[in-house]
C-alpha positions as a Markdown table, in Angstrom:
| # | Residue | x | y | z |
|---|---|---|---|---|
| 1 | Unk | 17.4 | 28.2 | -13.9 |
| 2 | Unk | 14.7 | 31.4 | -14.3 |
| 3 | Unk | 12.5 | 31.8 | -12.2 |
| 4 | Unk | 9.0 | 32.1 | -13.4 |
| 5 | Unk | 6.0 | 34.8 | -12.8 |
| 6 | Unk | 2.6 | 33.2 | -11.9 |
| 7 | Unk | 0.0 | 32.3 | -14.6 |
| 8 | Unk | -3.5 | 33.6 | -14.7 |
| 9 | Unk | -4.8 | 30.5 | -13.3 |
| 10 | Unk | -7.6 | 31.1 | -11.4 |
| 11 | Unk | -10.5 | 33.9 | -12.1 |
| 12 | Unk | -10.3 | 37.2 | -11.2 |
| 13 | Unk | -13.8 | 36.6 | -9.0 |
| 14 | Unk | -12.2 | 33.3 | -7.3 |
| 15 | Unk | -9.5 | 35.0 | -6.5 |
| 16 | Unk | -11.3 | 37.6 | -4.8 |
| 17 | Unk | -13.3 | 35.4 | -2.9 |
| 18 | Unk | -10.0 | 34.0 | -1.7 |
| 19 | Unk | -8.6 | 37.5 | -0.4 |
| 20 | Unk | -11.9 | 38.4 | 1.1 |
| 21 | Unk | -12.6 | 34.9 | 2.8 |
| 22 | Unk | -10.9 | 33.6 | 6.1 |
| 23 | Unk | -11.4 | 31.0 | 9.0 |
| 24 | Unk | -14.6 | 31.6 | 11.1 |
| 25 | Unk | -13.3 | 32.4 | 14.5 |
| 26 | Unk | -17.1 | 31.5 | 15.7 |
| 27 | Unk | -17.2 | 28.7 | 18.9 |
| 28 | Unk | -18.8 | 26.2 | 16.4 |
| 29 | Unk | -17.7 | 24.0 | 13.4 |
| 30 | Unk | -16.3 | 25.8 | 10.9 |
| 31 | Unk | -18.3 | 24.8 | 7.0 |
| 32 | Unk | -17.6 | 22.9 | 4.6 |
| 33 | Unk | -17.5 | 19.7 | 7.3 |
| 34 | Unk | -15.1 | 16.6 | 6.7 |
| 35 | Unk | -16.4 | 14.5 | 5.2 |
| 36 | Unk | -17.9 | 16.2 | 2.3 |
| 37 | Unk | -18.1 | 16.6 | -1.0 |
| 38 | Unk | -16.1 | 19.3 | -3.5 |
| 39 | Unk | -17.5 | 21.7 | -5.0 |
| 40 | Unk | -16.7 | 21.1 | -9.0 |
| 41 | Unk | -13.8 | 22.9 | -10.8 |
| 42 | Unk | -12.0 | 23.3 | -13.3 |
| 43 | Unk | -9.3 | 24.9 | -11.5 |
| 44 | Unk | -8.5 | 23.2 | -8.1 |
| 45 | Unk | -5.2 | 23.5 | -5.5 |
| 46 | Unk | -3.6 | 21.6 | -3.3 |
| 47 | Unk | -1.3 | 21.7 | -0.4 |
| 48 | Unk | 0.9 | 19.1 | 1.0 |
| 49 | Unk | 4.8 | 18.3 | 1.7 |
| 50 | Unk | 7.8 | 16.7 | 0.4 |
| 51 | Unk | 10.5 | 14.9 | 2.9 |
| 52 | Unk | 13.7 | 16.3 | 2.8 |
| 53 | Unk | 16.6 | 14.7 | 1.4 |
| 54 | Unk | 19.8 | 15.5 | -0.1 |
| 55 | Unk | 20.3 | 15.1 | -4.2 |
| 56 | Unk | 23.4 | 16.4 | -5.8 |
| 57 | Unk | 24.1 | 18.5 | -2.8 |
| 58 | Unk | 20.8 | 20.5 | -3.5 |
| 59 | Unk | 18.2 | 20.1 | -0.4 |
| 60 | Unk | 14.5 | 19.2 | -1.3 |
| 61 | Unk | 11.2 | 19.1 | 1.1 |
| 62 | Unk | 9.2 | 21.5 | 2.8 |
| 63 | Unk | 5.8 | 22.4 | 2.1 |
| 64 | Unk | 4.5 | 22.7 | -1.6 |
| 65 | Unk | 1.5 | 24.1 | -3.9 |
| 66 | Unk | -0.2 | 22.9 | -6.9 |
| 67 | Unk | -2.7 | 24.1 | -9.0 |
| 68 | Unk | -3.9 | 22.6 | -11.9 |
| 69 | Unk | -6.1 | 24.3 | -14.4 |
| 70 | Unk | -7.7 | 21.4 | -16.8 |
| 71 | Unk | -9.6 | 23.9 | -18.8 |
| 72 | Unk | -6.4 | 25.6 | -19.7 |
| 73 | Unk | -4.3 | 23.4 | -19.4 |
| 74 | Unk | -2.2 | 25.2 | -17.5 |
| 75 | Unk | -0.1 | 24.2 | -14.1 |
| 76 | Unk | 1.7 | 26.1 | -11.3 |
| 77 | Unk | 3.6 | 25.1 | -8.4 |
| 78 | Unk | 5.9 | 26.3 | -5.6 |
| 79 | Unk | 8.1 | 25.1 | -2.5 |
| 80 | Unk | 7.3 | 27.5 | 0.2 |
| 81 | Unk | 10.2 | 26.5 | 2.2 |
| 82 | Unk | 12.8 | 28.6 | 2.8 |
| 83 | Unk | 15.1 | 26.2 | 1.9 |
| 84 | Unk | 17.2 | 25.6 | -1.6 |
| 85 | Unk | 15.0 | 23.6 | -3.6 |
| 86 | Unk | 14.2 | 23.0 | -8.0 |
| 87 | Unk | 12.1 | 25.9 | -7.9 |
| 88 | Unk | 14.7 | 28.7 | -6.3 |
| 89 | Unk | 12.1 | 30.3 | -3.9 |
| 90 | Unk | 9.5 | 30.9 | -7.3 |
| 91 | Unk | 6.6 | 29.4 | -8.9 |
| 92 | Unk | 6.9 | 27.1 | -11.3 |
| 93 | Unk | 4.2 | 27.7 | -13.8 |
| 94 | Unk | 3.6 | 25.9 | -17.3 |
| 95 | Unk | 1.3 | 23.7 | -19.2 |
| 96 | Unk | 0.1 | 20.5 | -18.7 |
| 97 | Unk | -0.6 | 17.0 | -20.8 |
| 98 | Unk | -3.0 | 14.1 | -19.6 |
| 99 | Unk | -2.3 | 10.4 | -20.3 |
| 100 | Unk | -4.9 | 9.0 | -18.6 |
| 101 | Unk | -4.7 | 9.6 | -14.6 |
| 102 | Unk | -1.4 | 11.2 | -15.4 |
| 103 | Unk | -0.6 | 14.7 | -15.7 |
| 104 | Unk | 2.9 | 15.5 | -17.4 |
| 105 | Unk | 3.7 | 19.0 | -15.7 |
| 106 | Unk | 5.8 | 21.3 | -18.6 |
| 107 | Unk | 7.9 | 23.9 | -17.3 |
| 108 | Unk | 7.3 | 27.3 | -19.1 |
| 109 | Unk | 11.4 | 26.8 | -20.3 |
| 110 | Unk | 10.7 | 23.4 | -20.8 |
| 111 | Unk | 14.3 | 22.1 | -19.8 |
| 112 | Unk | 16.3 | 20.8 | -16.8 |
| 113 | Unk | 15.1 | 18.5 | -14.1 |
| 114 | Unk | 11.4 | 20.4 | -14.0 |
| 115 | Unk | 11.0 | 19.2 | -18.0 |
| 116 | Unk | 9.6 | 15.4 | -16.3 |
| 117 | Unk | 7.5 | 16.3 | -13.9 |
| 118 | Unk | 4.3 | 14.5 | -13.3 |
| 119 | Unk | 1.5 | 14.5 | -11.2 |
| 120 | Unk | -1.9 | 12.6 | -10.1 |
| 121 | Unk | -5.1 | 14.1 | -8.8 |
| 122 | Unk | -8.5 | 13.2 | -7.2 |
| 123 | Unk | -9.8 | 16.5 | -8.6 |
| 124 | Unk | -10.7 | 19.0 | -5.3 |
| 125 | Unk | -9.7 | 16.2 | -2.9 |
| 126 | Unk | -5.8 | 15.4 | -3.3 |
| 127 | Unk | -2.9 | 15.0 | -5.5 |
| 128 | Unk | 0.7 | 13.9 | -5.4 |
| 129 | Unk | 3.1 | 15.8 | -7.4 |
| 130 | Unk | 6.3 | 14.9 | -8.8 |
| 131 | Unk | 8.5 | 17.9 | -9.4 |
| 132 | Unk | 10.1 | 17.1 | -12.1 |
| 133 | Unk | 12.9 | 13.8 | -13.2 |
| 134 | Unk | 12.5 | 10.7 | -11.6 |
| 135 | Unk | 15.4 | 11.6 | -9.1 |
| 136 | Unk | 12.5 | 13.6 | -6.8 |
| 137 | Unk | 10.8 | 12.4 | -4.0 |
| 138 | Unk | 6.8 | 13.3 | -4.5 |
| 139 | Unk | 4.6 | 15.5 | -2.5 |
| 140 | Unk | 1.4 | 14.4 | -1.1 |
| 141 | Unk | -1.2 | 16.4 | -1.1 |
| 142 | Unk | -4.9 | 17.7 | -0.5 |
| 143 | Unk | -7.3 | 19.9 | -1.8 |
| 144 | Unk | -7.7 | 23.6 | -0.5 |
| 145 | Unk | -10.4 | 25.4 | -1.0 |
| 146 | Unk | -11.5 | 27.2 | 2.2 |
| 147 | Unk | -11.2 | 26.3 | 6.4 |
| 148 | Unk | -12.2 | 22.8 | 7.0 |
| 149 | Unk | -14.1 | 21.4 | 10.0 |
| 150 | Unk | -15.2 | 17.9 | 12.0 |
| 151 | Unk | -17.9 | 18.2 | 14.3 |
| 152 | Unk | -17.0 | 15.8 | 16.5 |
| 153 | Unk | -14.0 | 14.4 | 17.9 |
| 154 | Unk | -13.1 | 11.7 | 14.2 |
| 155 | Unk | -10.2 | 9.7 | 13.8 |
| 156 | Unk | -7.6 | 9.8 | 10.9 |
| 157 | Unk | -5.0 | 7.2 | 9.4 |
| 158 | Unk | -1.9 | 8.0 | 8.3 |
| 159 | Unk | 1.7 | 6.8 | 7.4 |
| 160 | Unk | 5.1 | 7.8 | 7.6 |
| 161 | Unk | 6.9 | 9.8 | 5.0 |
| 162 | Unk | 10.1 | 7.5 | 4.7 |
| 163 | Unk | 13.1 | 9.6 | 3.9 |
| 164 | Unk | 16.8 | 8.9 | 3.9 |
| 165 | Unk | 17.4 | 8.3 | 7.9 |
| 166 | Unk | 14.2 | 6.5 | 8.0 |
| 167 | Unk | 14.7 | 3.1 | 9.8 |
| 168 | Unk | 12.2 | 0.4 | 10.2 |
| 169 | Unk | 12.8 | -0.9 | 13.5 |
| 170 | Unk | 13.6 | 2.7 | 15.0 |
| 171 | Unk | 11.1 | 5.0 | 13.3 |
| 172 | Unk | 7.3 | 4.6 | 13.3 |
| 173 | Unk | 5.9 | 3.8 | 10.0 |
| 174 | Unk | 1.6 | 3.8 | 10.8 |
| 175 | Unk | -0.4 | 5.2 | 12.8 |
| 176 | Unk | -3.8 | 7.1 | 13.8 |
| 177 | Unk | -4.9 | 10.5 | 15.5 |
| 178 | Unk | -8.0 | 11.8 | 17.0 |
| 179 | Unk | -8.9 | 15.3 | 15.5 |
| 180 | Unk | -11.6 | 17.9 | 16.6 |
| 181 | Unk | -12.1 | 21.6 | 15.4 |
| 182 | Unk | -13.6 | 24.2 | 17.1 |
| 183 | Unk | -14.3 | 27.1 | 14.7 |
| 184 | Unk | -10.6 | 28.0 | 13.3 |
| 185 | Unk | -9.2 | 25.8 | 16.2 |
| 186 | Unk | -8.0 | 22.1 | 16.0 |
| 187 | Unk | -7.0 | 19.6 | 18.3 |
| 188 | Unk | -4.9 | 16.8 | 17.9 |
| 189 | Unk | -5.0 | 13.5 | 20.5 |
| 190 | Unk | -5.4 | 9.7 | 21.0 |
| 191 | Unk | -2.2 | 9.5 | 18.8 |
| 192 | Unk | -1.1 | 6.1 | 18.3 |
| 193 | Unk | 2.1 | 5.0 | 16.5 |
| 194 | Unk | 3.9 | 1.8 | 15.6 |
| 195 | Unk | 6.9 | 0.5 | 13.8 |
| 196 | Unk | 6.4 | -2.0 | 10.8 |
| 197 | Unk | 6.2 | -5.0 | 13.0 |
| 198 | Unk | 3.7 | -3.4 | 14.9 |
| 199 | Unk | 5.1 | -2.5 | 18.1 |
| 200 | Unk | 4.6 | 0.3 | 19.7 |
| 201 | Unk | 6.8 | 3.3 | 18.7 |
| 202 | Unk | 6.9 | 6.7 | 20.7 |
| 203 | Unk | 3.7 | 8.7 | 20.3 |
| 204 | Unk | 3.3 | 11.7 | 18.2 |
| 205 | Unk | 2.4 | 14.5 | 20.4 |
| 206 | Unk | 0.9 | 17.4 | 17.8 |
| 207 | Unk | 0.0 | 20.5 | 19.6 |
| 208 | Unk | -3.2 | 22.6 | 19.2 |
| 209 | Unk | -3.3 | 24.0 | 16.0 |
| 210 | Unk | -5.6 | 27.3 | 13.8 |
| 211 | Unk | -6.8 | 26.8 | 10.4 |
| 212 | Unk | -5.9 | 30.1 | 8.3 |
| 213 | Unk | -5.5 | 31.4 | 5.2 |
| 214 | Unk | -1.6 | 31.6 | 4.3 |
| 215 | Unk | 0.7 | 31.6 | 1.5 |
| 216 | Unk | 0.6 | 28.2 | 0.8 |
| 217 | Unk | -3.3 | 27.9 | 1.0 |
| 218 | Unk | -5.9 | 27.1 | 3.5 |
| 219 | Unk | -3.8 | 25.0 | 6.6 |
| 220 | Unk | -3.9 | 24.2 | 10.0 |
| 221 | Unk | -1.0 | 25.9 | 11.5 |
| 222 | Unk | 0.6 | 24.4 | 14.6 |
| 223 | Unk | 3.2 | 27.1 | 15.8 |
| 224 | Unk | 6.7 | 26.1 | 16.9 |
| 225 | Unk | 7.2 | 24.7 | 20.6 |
| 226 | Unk | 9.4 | 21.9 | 21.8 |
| 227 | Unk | 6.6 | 19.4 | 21.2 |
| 228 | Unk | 7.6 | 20.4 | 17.3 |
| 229 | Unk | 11.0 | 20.7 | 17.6 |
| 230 | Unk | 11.5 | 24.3 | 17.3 |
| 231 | Unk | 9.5 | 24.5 | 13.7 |
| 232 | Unk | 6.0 | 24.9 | 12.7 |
| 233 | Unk | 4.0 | 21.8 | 11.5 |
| 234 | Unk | 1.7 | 22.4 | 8.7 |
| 235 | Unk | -1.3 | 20.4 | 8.0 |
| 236 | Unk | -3.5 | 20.5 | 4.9 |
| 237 | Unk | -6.9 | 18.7 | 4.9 |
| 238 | Unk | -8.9 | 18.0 | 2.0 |
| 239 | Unk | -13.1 | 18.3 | 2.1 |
| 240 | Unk | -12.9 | 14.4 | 1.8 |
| 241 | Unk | -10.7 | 13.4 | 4.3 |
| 242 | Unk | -7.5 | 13.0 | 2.6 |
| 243 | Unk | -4.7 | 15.3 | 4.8 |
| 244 | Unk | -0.4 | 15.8 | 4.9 |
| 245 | Unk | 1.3 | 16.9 | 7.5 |
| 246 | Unk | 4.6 | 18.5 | 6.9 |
| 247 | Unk | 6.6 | 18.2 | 9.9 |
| 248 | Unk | 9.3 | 20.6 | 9.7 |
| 249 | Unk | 10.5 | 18.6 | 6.5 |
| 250 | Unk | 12.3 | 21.9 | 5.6 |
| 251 | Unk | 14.9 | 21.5 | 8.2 |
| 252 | Unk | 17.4 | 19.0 | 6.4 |
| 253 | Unk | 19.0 | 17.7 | 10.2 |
| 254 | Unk | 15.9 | 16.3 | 11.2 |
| 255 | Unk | 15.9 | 12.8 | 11.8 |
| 256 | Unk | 13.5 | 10.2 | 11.1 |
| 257 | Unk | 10.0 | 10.9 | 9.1 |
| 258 | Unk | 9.4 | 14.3 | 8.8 |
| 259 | Unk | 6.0 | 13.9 | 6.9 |
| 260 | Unk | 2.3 | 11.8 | 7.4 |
| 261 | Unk | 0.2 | 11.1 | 4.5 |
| 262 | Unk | -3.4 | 9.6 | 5.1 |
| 263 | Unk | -7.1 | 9.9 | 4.7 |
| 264 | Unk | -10.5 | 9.7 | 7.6 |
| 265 | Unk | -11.0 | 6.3 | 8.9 |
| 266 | Unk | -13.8 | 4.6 | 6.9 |
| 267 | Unk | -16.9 | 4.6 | 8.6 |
| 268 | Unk | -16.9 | 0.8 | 8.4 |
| 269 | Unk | -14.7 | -1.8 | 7.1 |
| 270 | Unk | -13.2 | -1.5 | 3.7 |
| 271 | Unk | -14.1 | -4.6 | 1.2 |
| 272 | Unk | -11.0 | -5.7 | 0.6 |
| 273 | Unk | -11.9 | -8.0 | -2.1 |
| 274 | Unk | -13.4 | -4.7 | -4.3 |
| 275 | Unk | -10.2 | -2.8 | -2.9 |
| 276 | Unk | -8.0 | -5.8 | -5.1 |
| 277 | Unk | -10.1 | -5.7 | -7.7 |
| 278 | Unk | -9.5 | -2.2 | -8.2 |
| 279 | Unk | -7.6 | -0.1 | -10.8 |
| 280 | Unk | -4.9 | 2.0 | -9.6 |
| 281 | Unk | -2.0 | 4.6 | -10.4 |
| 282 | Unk | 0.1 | 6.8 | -8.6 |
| 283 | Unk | 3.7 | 6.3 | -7.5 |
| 284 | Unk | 6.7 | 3.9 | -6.4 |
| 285 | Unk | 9.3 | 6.0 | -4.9 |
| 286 | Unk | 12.5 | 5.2 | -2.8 |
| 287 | Unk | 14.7 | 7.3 | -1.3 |
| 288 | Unk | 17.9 | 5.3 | -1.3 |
| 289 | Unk | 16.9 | 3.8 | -5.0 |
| 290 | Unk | 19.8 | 4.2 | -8.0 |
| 291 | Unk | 22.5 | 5.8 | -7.2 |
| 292 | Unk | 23.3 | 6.8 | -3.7 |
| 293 | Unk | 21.8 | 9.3 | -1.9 |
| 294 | Unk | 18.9 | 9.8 | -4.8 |
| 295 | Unk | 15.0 | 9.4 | -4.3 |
| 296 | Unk | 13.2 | 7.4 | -7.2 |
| 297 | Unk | 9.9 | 8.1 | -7.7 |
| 298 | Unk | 8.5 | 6.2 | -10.9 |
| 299 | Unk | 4.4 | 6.0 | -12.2 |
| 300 | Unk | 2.9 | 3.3 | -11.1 |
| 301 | Unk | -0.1 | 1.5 | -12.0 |
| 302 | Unk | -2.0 | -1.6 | -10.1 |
| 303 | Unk | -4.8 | -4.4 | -11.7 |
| 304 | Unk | -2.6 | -5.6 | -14.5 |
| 305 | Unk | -2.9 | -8.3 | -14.0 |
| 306 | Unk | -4.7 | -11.7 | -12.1 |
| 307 | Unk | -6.1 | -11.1 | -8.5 |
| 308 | Unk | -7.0 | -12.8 | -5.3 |
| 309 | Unk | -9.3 | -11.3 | -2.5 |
| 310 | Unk | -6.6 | -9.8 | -0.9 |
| 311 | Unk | -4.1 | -9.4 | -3.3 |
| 312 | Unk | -3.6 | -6.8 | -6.9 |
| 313 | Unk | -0.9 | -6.5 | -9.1 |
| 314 | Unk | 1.0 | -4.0 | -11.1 |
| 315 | Unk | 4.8 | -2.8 | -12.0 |
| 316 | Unk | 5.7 | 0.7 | -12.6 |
| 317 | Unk | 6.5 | 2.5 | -16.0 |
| 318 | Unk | 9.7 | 1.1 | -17.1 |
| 319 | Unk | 10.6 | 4.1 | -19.5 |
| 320 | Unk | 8.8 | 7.1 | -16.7 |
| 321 | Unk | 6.6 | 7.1 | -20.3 |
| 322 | Unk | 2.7 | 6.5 | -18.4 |
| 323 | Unk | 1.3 | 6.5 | -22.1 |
| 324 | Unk | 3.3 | 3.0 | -22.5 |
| 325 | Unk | 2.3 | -0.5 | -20.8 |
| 326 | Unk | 3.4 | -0.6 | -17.4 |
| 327 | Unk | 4.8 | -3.8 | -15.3 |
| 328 | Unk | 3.1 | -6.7 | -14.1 |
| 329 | Unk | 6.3 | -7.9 | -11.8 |
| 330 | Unk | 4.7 | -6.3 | -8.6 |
| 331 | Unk | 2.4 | -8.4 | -6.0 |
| 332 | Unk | 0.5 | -6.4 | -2.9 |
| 333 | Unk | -1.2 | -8.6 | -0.4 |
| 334 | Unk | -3.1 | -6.4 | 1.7 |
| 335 | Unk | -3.8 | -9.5 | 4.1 |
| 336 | Unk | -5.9 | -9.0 | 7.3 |
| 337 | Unk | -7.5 | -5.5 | 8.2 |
| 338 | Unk | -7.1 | -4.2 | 11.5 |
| 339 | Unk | -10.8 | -5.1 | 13.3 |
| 340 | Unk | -10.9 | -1.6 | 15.3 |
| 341 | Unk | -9.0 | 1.0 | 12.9 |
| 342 | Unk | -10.5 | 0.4 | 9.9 |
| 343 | Unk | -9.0 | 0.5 | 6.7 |
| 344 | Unk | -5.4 | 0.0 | 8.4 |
| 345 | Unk | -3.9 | -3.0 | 7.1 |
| 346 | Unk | -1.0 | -3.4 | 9.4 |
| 347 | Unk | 0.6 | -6.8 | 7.8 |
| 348 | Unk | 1.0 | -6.1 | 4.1 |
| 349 | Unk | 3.4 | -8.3 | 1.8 |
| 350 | Unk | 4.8 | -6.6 | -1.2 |
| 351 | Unk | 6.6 | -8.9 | -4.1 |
| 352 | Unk | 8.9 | -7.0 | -6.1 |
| 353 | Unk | 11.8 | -8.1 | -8.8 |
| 354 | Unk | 15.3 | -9.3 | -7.4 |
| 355 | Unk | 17.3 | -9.5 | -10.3 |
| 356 | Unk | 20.3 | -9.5 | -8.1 |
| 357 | Unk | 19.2 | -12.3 | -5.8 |
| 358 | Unk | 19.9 | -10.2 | -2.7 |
| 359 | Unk | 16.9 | -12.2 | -1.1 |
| 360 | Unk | 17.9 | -15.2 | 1.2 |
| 361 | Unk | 15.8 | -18.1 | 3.2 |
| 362 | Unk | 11.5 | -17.8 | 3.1 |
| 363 | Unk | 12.0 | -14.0 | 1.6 |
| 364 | Unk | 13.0 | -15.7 | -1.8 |
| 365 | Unk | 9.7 | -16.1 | -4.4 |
| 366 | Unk | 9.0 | -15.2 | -8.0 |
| 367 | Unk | 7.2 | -12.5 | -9.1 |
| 368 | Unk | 3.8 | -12.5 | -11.1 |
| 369 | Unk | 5.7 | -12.5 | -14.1 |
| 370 | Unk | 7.7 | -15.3 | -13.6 |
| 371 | Unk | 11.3 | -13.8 | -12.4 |
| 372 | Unk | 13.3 | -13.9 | -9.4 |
| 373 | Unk | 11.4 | -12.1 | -6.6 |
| 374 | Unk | 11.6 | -10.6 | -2.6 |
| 375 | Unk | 8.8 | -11.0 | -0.5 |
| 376 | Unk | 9.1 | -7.6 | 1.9 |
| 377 | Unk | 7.1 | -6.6 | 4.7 |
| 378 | Unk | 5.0 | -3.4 | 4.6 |
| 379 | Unk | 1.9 | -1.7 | 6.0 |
| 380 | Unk | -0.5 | 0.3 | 4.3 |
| 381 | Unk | -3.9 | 2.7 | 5.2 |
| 382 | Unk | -6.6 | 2.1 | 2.7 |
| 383 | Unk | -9.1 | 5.2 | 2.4 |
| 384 | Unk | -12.6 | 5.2 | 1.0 |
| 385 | Unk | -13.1 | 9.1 | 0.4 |
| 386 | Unk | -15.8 | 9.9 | -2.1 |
| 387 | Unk | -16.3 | 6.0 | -3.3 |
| 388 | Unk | -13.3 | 6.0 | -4.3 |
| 389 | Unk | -10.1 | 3.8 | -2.3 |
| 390 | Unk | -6.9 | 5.3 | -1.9 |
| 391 | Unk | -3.7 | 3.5 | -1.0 |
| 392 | Unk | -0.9 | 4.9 | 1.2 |
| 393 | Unk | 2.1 | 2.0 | 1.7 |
| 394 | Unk | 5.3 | 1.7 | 3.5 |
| 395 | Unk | 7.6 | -0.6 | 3.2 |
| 396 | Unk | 11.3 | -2.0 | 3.8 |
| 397 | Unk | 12.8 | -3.0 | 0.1 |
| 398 | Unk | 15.8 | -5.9 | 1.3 |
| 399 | Unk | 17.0 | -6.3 | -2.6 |
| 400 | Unk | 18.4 | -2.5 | -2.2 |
| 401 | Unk | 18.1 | -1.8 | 1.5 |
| 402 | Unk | 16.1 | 1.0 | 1.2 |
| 403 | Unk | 12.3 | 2.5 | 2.6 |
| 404 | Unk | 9.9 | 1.8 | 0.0 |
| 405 | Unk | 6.5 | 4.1 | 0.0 |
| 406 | Unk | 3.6 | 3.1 | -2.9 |
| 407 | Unk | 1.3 | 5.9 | -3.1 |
| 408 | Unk | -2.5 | 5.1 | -5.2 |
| 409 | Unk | -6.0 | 6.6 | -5.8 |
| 410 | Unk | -8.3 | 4.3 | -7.4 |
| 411 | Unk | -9.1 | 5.2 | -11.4 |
């Protein structure tokens, strides 16, 4: 595969800006502060990660860029890990095509697995990216822009990153975090984490971190320690709220999640009748879907079809093709919302196909369309960034025995 040189994506004056501007080191909240609102643009960027896994013996995750130019339609991406990965350690730049909140991602060579890739963005706030073929596991991402503050102590949502090792009654699948800056200085506490049956699972402990200006964008760098694990956690965080953690997802021996993914707790509590009767796409992915030892990662979109006050349906893109009509086969019942974290839903049920009738006893249903169904159990953080609801889900999928994560912003 060639490796590609950069486009001319962003301005010559906006890139300036970038080399000239850094983190205030001042003892007071660094500006713009979360939550806020982005600034317009045609050209935006975003940071975020991708959990490691292992597909035809070459080693994907680590931390990724975007930027997408919708003026030019242009594109450009990179791992930053120093890790094999798609991209071989350069960017991959191209142009782009929109079908609706999809953006097909076109290699500049326009062949092998990069020639599918696809991504979804809340312009300036986040995006998830998939790399290229349905075999890829997506990044989650948010916007960058500059150093990010709160000025108080604000609490966050997030879940796992499920990857292959990822285990439902041994790794933690939700939880929440406490977050502070102090000029170019975060810290991290009040972590809470639980398994998908809600139980209690081992606490997170993320050490202080320093918001700076690096390769990969603006991020809040926590340095390696033995808290980490002997690697350095990155964390980007959007002007809205929306953040991903990459926790040493690089390092293909690490066990258990090795990403988060979530958004600023909603100042109150999230409607979940207008969160059902929303529109949404975005993606289904698995990592133990298809063949073995592959991630699936399919376009996904939600309010297909009838809903209830708690409950929306959708299917994914049978062909990967999101200009076609997407499945209605797909039921999520958000159920009851957690009364202290809001916009937690810890007790979600997900109805998917079971064509193979792996289901057994009070698991067995149909689906909204009428076939042979699995009701599995999930958990999912709800955002309300902008006016606009995000969905981050993860799940246990019986019919294949594999994590499930559904990943939505609202259209």
């Amino acid at each position: 595969m060639s490796k590609y040189s950069a486009l001319a994506l962003v301005p010559a004056a906006f890139m300036m800006t970038l080399l000239v501007t850094g983190c205030s080191s001042s003892k007071v909240a660094t500006t713009p502060v979360i939550p806020g609102k982005p600034v317009p643009s045609v050209v935006n960027s975003y940071t975020g990660t991708q959990n490691v896994s292992d597909v035809g013996g070459v080693s994907l995750g680590g931390v990724w860029g975007l930027t997408l130019n919708s003026q030019l339609n242009q594109f450009s991406s990179e791992d930053y890990s120093n890790i094999p990965s798609l991209n071989f350690g350069a960017p991959i730049t191209g142009t782009t095509q929109t079908t609706g909140a999809f953006v097909t991602v076109v290699p500049g060579d326009a062949g092998g697995a990069l020639s599918n890739g696809l991504a979804v963005s809340i312009p300036g706030e986040a995006a998830m990216l998939r790399p290229g073929t349905n075999g890829e596991a997506p990044v989650l991402m948010a916007g960058q822009t500059s150093c990010l503050g709160v000025k108080s102590a604000t609490p966050f949502s997030f879940v796992s990153l499920p990857n292959l090792t990822w285990q439902p009654d041994k790794n933690a699948a939700y939880g929440s975090v406490i977050a502070h800056s102090i000029g170019s200085s975060w810290t991290f506490a009040g972590t809470q984490q639980h398994l998908l049956n809600g139980t209690s699972a081992p606490n997170l402990t993320i050490p202080q971190g320093t918001c700076l200006q690096a390769q990969e964008g603006y991020v809040i760098s926590v340095p390696s320690t033995g808290a980490t694990g002997g690697a350095t956690w990155t964390f980007a965080m959007g002007p809205t709220g929306y953040f991903a953690g990459d926790l040493g997802s690089g390092n293909p021996s690490k066990p258990g999640p090795s990403g988060l993914v979530g958004v600023i707790q909603p100042s109150g509590p999230i409607v979940t009748a207008d969160l059902a009767g929303s529109k949404f796409q975005g993606f289904y992915y698995e990592p133990l879907g298809g063949d073995m030892g592959s991630a699936v990662t399919q376009p996904v979109a939600f309010g297909q079809g009838a809903h209830t006050a708690t409950s929306m349906v959708g299917g994914v893109f049978a062909t990967d093709d999101p200009s076609t009509t997407p499945n209605a086969d797909t039921l999520i019942d958000f159920g009851a919302q957690d009364s202290v974290n809001y916009g937690l839903y810890p007790h979600v049920t997900v109805v998917v196909p079971d064509p193979n009738s792996v289901c057994v006893g009070a698991a067995v249903t149909t689906t909204p369309s009428g076939a042979a169904g699995c009701i599995l159990q999930a958990s999912a953080v709800v955002g309300d960034a902008n006016g606009r609801f995000s969905v981050f889900l993860i799940g246990w999928d019986t019919t294949i025995g594999s994590p499930l994560g559904i990943y939505l912003y609202a259209q």
